[in-house]
C-alpha positions in Angstrom: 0.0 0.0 0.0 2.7 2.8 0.8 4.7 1.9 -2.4 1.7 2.4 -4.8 1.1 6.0 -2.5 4.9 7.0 -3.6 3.7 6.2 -7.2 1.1 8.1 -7.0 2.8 10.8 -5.2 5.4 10.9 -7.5 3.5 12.0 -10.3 1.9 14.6 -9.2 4.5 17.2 -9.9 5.9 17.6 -6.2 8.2 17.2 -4.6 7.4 16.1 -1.0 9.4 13.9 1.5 6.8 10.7 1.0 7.3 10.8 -2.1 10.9 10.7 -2.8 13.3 9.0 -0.8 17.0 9.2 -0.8 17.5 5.5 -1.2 14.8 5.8 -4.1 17.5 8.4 -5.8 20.9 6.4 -5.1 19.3 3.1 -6.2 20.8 3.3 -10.1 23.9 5.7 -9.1 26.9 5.0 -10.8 30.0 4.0 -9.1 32.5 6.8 -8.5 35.4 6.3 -10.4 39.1 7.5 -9.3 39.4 9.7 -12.5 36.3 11.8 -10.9 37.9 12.0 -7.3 41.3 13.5 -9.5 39.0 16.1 -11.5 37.0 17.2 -8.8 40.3 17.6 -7.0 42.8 19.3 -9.4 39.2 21.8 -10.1 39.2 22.6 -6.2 43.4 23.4 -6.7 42.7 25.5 -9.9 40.0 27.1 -8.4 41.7 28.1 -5.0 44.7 29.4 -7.1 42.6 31.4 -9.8 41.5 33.2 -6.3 44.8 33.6 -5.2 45.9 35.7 -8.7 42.5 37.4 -8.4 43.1 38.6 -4.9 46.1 39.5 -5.8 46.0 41.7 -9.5 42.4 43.2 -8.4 43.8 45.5 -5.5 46.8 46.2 -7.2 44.9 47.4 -10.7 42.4 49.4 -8.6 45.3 50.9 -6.7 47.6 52.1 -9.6 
């Protein structure tokens, strides 16, 4: 009975707590691969030093 409510639920165009469960989302994930872990990583690094430069050339252009 409480699956076919989350059916139901789930199509009405809602999103509600009943009707969508976490486990219901990760059921068909994909495993994470190592090549991911490196890109999210070396993104983070190229990130963090792009604010670096930025803090950095942004005072001293406004300042000369």
């Amino acid at each position: 009975m409480a699956e076919e409510e989350k059916k139901e639920m789930s199509g009405t165009g809602t999103l509600t707590g009943a009707a969508l469960e976490a486990e219901d989302v990760l059921a068909d994930a994909e495993p994470w691969e190592p090549i991911e872990t490196k890109l999210v990583v070396w993104s983070l690094v190229v990130a963090v030093i792009a604010l670096l430069i930025g803090l950095v050339v942004v005072p001293t252009s406004i300042l000369h």
